[in-house]
N, C-alpha and C positions, 0 to 999 in steps of 0.2 A: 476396399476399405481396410486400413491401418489402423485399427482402433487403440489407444494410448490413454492413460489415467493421468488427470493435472488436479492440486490442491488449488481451490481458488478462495477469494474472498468476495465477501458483499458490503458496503457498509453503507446502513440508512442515516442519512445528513440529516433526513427531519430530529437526529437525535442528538448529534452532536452539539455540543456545547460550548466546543473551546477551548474545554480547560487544560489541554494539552499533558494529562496524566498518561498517555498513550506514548506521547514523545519522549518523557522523563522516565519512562521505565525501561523503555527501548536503548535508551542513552544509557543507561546505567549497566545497563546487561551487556550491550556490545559497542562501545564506542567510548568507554571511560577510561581511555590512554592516550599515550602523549601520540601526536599528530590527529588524534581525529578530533578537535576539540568544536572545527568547525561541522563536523557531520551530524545530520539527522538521517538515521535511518529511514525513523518515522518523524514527519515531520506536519502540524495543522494550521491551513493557510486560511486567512482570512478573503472571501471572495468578496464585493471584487478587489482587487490586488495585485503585486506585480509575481508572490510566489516564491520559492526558495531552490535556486539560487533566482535572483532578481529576473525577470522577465524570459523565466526558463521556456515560456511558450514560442517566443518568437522563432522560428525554427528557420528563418529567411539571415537571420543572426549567427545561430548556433549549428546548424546544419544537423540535426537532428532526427531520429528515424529513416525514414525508407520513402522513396520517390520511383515513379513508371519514370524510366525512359524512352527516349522517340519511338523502339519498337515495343512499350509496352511491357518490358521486364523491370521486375524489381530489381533498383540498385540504392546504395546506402547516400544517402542527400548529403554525406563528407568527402562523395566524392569516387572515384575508381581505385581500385588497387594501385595503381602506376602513381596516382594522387597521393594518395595517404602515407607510400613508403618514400613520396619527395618530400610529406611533411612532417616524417615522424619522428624526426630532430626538435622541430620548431612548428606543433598545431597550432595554428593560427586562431582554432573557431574553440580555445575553452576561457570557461569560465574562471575569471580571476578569486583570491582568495575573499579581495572586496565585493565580489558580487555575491559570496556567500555573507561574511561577514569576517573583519579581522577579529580572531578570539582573542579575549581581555578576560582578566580577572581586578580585584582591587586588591591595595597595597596594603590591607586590616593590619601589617604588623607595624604599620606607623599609627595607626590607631591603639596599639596594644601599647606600644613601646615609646612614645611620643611622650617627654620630657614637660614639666608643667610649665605650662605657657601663658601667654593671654589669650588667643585663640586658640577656638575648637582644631584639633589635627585633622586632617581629611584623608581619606582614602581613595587615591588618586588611580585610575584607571592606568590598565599594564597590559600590555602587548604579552599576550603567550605565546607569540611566534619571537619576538625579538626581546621580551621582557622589558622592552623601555613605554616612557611615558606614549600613550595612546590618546587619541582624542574619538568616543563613542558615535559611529555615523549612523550606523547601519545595525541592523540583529534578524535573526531568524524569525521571530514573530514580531515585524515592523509596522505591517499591514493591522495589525490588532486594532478595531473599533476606528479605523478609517474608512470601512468598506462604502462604495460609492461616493463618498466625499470629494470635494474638486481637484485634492490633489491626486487622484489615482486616475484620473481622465487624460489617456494619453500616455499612463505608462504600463496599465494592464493590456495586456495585446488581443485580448479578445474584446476589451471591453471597449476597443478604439472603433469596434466593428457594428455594434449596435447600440454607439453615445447618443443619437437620437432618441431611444427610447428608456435615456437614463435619466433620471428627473434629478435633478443637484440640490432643490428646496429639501430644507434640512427637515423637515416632516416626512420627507419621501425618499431619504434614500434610505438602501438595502445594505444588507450583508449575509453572508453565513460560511459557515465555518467546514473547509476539506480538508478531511484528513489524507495524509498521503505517504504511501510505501513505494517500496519496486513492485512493478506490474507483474514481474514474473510472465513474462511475456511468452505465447507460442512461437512469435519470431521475431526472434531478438536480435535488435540491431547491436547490444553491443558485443554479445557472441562474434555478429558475424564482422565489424570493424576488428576485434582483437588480434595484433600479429603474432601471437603466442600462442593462442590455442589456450590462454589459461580459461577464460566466462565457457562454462560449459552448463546444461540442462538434462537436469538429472530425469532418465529415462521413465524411474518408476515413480517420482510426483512431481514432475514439471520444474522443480526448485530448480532457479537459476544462482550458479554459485559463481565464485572466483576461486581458482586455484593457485595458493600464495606460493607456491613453490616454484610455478609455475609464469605469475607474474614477472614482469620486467619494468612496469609504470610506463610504457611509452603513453600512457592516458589515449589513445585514440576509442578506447571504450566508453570515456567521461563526455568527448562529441557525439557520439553515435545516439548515446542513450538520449531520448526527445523528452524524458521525463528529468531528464541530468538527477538521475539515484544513484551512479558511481560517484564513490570520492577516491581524492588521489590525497594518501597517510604521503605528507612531507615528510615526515620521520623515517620512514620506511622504506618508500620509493614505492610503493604497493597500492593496487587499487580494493577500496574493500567497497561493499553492499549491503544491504539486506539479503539473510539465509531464509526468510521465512520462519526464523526462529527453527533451523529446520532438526535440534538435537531434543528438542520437547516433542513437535509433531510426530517424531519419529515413535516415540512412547505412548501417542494419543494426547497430548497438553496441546492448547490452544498457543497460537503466539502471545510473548509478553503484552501487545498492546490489544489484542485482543482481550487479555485474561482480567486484565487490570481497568478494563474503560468504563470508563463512570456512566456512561448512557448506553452501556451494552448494545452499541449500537453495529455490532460486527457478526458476521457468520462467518463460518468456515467449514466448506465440504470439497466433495467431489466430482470433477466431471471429467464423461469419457468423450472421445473429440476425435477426430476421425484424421489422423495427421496426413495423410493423402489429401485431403484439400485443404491445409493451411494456406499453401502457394498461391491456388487460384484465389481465393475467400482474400487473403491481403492485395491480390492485383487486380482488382475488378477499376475498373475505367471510373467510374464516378465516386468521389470521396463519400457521398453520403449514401453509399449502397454497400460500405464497408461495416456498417452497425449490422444490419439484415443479413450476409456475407458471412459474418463472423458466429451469429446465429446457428445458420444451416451447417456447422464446421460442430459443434456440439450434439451427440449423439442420443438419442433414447434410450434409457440405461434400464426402464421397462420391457424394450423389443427383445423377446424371446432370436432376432439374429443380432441384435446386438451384444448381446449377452454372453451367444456362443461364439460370435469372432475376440470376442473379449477372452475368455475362457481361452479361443484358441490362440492369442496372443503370450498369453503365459500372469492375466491378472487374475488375482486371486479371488476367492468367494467373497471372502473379505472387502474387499474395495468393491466388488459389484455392489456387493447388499449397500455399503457406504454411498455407491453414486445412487442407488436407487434411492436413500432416504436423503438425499443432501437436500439441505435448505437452500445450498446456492441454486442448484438447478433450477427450485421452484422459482426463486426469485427472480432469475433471470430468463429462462425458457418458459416455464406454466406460466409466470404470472406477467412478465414482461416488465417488470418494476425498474428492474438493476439495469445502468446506461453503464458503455464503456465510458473510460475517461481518454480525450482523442481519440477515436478510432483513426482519425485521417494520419494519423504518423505510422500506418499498418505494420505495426508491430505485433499487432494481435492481443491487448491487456488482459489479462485473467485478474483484475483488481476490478471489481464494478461498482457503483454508485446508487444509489435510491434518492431524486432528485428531492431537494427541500418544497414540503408546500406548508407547513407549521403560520406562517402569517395569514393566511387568506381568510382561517376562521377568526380571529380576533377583528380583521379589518370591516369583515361584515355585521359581526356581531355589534361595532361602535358605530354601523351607519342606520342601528335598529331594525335590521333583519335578523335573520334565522342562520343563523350562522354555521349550520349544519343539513340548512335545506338543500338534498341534492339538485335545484334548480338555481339556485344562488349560488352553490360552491360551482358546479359546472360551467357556471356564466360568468365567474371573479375570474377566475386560471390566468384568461388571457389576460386579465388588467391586475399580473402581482404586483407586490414592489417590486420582486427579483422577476426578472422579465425572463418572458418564456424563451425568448431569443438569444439570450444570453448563458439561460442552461444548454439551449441548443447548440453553443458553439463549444460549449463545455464538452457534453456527451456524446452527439451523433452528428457531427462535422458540420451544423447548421441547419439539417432536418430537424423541424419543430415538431412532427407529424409523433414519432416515439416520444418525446419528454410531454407532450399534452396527454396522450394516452396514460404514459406513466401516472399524473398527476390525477385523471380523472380517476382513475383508478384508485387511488389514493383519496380521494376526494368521496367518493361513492362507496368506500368501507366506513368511511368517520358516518357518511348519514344511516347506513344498510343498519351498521352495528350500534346508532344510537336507538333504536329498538328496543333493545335485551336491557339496555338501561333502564330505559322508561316504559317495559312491561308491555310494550306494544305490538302487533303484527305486523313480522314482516314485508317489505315494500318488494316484492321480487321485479318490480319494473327497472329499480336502480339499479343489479348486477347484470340485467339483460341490457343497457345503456350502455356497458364496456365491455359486455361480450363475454361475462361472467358468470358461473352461477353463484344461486344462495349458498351453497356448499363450500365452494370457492371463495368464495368471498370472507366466511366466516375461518377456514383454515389459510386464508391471507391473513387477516385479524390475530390468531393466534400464534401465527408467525413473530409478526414483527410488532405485537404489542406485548406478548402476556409468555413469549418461548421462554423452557428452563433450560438451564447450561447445556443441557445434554440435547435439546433440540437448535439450537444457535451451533452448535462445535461437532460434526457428527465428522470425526477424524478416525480412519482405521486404521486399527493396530493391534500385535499379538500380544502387545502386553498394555494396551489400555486399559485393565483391570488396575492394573498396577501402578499405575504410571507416577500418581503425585508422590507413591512410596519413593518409588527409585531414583524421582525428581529430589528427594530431601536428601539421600544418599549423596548426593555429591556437592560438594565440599563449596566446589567454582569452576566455574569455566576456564578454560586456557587461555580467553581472551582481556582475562579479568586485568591485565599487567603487562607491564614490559616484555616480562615473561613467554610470554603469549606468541604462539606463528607468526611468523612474519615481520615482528615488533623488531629487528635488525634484519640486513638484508644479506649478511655474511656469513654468521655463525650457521653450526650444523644444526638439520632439524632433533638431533637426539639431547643435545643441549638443552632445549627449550622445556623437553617433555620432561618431567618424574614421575616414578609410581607414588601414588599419593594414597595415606592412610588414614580414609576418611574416618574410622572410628577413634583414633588418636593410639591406641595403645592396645591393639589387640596382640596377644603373646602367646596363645594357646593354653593357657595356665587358670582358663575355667571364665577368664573375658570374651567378649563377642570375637569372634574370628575378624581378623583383618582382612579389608576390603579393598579395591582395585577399581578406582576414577580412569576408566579407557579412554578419555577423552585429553588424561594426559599420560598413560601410557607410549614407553619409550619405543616400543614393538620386540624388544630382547627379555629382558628380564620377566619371570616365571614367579617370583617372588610375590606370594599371597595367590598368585594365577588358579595353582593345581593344588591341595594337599600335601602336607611333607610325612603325613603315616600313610 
């Protein structure tokens, strides 16, 4: 046992809402420069739908993730080493810029500046790849308020698999709304497509990065990834990703779209995971034994041997105490709520899911039942709008066995906990129905309805005391501009950096002492570093 610490996420869909303030802060933080105009970090798709970049599931398309070959070993579904250096001139399996969307802005200074006429001036859509006139096809959140609608039949690729059970009659169909990052994967297919060596996975919290220095853009990482979360900066030649926000977690801060989410429907903790079995756990013969697989790959951060291989691994007390109180654990090990998203592309997700059941009480409540009776909620499941079959191809490769659980379970906290409302005794037959106790069930409850900040984010760190202080300390990120790593593919990296005086005018002369942004420090200059008495 190789016992190893990964930051994961959880996030309950029965919260989300759509309104994609997740995406817009994400954007703004790390993708507000020229070439990423088409990137979402974070990005919320409308289900069902075809997804961003357009029909990024189909993987028989894009070659994506990880596939057993005839003996049984895992290899990358773009192909063998001898493959990828014959196509790494010319990949044939990515995604075009159309299939993200071509970036446009409008022309507002003919709006401004527009001579008095008889008609209104317009502000005519512009290519920010080519600056010329554009005509609007496509956009990131395209799919909005289509979900199940007749035109998504046949271009969502999971939803081509269980259209029998999609009803088209505009009373009945579905939606709901995924949010989506990089999975931050235990095994990552686009680490291991890279011919560079630059996607590497940082030891001590699983953060999978890109190393810009290190890049070359041959993109064979933008195929590999099955979730398509690399983009390739046209500007640059460089492929960037989601860090996990990884210069905030570092100080104990949640990620920006965690911090910012209107239905707080995110957690962020700890888990310890036993990296000697990632291997077998992603190559098990049957895709839908990889949910279960990936399971037993996560350790008991409780176990008095777990504890001390941890210990003797070199992780700190710190992060034990963290995996012990993580909320993700509960959510995904104790309580079993949280589904991977694909497991069958075995890459191992550390991004997990809390499957939507939000309609079922409304729909029974309008056919004059009891719309919180554990014998009515348990008997709807199978007949949602959003069809149980449907999350099953989503989560656990088309095992519906986990996402029913999930939902009764879910299902059977709404009726346990309408009790405490209405002053009544507890029903302890409902949490023995999913294999729960009353106990259980009540700190499920206060998990994921009523948690404060500090129980949703339980992130360790030695200066988490600190953190939002030393968060206001700096100024901006390196990534804020042109400016920024990477942002040319020529110049030297000491060019890029300056020591930056975030307090504007410290002099020694009885003002605050000047301060020193490491994040754009040159690595030479000592200036503000040390004292000069």
């Amino acid at each position: 046992m190789r016992v190893m610490a990964q930051l994961a996420m959880v996030m309950n869909l029965d919260k989300c809402i759509g309104c994609h303030t997740c995406s817009v802060t994400c954007k703004q933080a790390w993708t507000n420069r020229g070439g990423m105009e088409y990137a979402w970090f974070n990005n919320v798709e409308t289900r069902p739908g075809q997804g961003y970049p357009r029909g990024y599931q189909d993987q028989e398309k894009w070659k994506g993730g990880w596939t057993l070959n005839k003996r049984g070993k895992l290899t990358l579904r773009s192909g063998s080493k001898l493959r990828r250096l014959l196509n790494i001139f010319a990949n044939p399996d990515l995604p075009t810029v159309s299939d993200y969307y071509d970036p446009w802005t409008y022309d507002y200074e003919n709006l401004l500046s527009a001579p008095a006429m008889d008609t209104t001036p317009v502000a005519r859509p512009k290519s920010l790849i080519t600056g010329q006139d554009t005509k609007v096809t496509w956009g990131a959140n395209w799919d909005d308020d289509l979900g199940g609608g007749p035109e998504q039949v046949g271009r969502d690729p999971l939803l081509t698999k269980v259209s029998d059970r999609v009803k088209l009659e505009f009373e009945q169909t579905f939606m709901f709304y995924l949010p989506r990052i990089c999975e931050h994967c235990l095994n990552p297919a686009c680490a291991a497509a890279c011919p560079s060596g630059a996607i590497y996975k940082r030891s001590e919290d699983g953060i999978v990065l890109v190393d810009q220095d290190r890049c070359r853009g041959w993109r064979q990482c933008v195929t590999a990834c099955p979730y398509k979360k690399i983009y390739f900066n046209h500007k640059t030649g460089k492929a960037e990703k989601c860090t996990f926000c990884y210069p905030r977690v570092e100080v104990g801060i949640p990620t920006v779209c965690s911090e910012t989410c209107v239905g707080r429907l995110r957690y962020i903790g700890v888990l310890l995971y036993d990296a000697d079995a990632v291997a077998a756990a992603a190559s098990v013969q049957d895709e839908k034994d990889l949910y279960p697989a990936q399971l037993g790959v996560f350790l008991n951060p409780h176990d008095p041997r777990v504890v001390a291989e941890a210990e003797r691994a070199g992780i700190s007390s710190e992060w034990i105490e963290a995996a012990q109180n993580s909320p993700v654990y509960r959510l995904i090990v104790d309580y079993q709520l949280a589904l991977p998203l694909h497991p069958e592309y075995r890459t191992m997700p550390m991004v997990w899911y809390i499957p939507p059941l939000s309609p079922v009480v409304d729909i029974l409540a309008n056919t004059g039942h009891d719309g919180e009776n554990k014998n009515n909620l348990f008997g709807a499941i199978d007949a949602l709008r959003v069809p149980i079959e449907y999350l099953a191809e989503l989560f656990t490769a088309g095992e519906v066995g986990p996402v029913r659980l999930s939902l009764q379970r879910l299902a059977a906290m709404r009726s346990y906990m309408r009790a405490a409302n209405l002053g009544e005794e507890f029903d302890e037959t409902i949490p023995e129905s999913v294999r729960l106790s009353g106990e259980e069930i009540e700190s499920m409850y206060r998990l994921l309805a009523i948690a404060k900040y500090a129980d949703r984010y339980v992130i360790p760190s030695g200066a988490g005391s600190d953190a939002h202080r030393l968060d206001a300390l700096a100024t901006g990120c390196s990534l804020d501009n042109d400016g920024g790593p990477g942002m040319t593919a020529f110049d030297a990296m000491a060019d890029k950096f300056h020591l930056t005086d975030t307090n504007g005018n410290g002099n020694g002369n009885g003002a605050r002492p000047r301060t020193v942004n490491l994040l754009n420090w040159d690595g030479k200059s000592t200036d503000g570093l040390v004292p000069t008495k």
